[in-house]
N, C-alpha and C positions, 0 to 999 in steps of 0.2 A: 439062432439059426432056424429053429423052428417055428419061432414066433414069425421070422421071416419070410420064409415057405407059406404057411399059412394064411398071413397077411393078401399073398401073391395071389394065391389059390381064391381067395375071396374077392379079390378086384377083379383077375379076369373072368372069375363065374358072374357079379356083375355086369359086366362088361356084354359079354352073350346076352346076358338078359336084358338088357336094354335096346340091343342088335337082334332081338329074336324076332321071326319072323310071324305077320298078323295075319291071319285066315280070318276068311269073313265067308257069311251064307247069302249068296242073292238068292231070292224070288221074287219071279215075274209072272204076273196071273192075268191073264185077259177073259174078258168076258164078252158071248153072245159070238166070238168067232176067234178063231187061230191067230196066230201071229210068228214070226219069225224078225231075226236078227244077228245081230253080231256087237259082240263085246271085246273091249281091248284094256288090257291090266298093266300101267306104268306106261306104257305108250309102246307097248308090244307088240305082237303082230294079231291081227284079227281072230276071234272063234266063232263061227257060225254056229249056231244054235234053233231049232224050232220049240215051237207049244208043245205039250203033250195034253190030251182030253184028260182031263179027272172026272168028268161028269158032267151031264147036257150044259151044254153051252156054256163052260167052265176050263180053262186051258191054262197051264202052267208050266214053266220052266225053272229048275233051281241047279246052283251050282256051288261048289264051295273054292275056295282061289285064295291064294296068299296075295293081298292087297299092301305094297310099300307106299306108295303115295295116290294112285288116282285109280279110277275105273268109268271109264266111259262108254255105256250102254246103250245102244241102237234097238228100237223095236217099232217093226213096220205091220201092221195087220196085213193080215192074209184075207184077200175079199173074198175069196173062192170057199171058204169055209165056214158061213153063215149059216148061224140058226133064227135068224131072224128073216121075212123076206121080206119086210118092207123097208130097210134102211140100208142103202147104198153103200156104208164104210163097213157094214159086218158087224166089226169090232166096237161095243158100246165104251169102254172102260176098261185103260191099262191102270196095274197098279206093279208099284216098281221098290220093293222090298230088301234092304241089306241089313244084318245082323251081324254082330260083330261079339262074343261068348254070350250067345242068345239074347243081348239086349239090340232092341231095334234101333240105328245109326241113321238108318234114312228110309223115310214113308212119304212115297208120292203117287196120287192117284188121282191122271186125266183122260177127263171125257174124248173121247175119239168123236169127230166129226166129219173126220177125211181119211184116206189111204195114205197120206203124210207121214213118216217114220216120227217116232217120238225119240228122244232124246235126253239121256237122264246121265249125270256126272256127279260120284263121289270124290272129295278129295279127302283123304286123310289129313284131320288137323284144320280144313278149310271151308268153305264153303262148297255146299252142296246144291244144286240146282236140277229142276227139268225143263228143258226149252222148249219142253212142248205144249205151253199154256197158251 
């Protein structure tokens, strides 16, 4: 009877553990001007987010989100926030950063050319992409 109990006790702690839920770290760093967007986790409803300054012409955003299967990330430079004044996008280079118990899961980092939002999608388990090359 005991053996039996225990047996139990050890499948459904299994069990949770394999159902336990995955947190992940994004950061998002734009460089040379601000940026803003929105993120949606599993195909849930939108979060707006802006840049915070870290330092001259240096802007980032992080967040931390329990991720079940996908995360697709929106980030559109902010032109009004340029430390550059000869280039018409601002924003020189997004870089688009997930970690997952601090090892890096997805590193993508492109050149900004336009006020174009960029477009970056993790999937858990799957292919990862930025459609903004």
């Amino acid at each position: 009877m005991k053996l039996h109990i225990l047996i139990s006790l050890m499948l459904l702690l299994l069990i949770s553990c394999s159902n336990a839920e995955e947190e992940y770290k994004i950061k998002i760093t734009a460089y040379d001007g601000n940026f803003k967007g929105t993120y949606t986790i599993d195909g849930g409803s939108d979060v707006a987010y802006a840049g915070i300054e870290q330092s001259n012409s240096i802007y980032s955003y992080e967040f931390e989100e329990v991720i079940e299967d996908n995360i697709y990330i929106i980030v559109s430079p902010d032109p009004d926030t340029s430390t550059t004044e000869t280039d018409d996008t601002k924003v020189s280079s997004i870089v688009c950063r997930i970690y997952k118990d601090k090892e890096l899961v997805f590193d993508s980092n492109v050149s900004v050319s336009s006020t174009e939002p960029k477009i970056f999608t993790y999937d858990i388990g799957g292919t990862n992409t930025d459609t903004s090359k």
